[in-house]
C-alpha positions as CSV (number, residue, x, y, z in Angstrom):
1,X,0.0,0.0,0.0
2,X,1.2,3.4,-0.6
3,X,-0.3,6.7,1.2
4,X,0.5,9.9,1.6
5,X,0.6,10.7,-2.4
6,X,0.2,13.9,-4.0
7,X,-3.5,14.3,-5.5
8,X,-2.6,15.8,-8.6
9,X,-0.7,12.3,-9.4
10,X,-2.1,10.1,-12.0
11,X,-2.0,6.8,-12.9
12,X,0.5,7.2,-15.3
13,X,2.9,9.3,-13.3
14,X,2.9,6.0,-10.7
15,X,3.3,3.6,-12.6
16,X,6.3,4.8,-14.1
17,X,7.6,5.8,-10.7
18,X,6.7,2.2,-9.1
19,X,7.1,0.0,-12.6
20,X,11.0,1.5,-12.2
21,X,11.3,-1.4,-9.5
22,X,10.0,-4.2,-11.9
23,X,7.1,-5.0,-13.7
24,X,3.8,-4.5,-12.0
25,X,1.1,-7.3,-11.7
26,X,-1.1,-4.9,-10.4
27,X,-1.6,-1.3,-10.1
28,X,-4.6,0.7,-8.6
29,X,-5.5,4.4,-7.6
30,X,-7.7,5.0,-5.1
31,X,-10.3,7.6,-6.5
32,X,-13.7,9.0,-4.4
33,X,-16.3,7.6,-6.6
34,X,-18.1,10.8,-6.2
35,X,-15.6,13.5,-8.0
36,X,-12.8,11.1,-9.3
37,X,-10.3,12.5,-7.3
38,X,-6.9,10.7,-6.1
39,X,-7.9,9.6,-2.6
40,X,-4.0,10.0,-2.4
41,X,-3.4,6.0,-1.6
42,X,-2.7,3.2,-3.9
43,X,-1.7,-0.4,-4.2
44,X,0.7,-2.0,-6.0
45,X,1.3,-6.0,-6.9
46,X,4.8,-6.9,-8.7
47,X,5.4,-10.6,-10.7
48,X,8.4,-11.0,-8.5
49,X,7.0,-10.5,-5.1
50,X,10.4,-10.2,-3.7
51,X,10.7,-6.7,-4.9
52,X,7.8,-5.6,-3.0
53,X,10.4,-5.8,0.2
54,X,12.6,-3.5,-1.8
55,X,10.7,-0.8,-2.7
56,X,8.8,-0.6,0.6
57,X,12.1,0.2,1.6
58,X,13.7,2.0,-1.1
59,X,10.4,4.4,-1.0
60,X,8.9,4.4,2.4
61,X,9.8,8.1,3.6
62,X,10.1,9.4,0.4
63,X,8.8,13.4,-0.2
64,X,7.3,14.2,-2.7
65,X,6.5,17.8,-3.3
66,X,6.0,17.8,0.5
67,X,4.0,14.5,0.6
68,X,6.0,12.3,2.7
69,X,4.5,8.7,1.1
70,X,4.0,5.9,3.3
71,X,5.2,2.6,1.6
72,X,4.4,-1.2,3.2
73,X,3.0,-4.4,2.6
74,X,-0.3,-5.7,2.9
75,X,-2.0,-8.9,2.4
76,X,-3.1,-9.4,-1.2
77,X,-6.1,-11.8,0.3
78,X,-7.1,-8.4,1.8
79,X,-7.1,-6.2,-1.0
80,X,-8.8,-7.1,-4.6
81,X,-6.2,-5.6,-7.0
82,X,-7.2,-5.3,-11.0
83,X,-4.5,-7.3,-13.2
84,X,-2.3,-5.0,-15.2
């Protein structure tokens, strides 16, 4: 899971920031289903699951544009991702 993101961010400006790591199983932006805005927290599934490890802690802590994001693992049984 990953909080703390900037709302202006788009899918596409994540993915290429999280898809640096390896290639993504998964990918999904949390959106109000009201206005379509970036709830500002996403998830993330790689092929390798190992990587997961690596960028929770290559990119937990991580500012951006004063967002400090908030990276870590949660159990895929919990959350229902989309494939890729």
């Amino acid at each position: 899971m990953i909080d703390g993101l900037p709302t202006y961010l788009d899918e596409r400006d994540l993915e290429d920031l999280f898809s640096a790591f390896g290639r993504l199983k998964s990918f999904q932006l949390r959106r109000d289903p009201r206005t379509g805005e970036s709830k500002g927290c996403a998830y993330c599934e790689y092929f390798d699951p190992a990587i997961t490890d690596t960028v929770c802690t290559s990119t937990n802590g991580m500012m951006i544009n004063g967002n400090t994001m908030v990276v870590r693992r949660v159990d895929t049984k919990l959350v229902k991702l989309p494939d890729h």
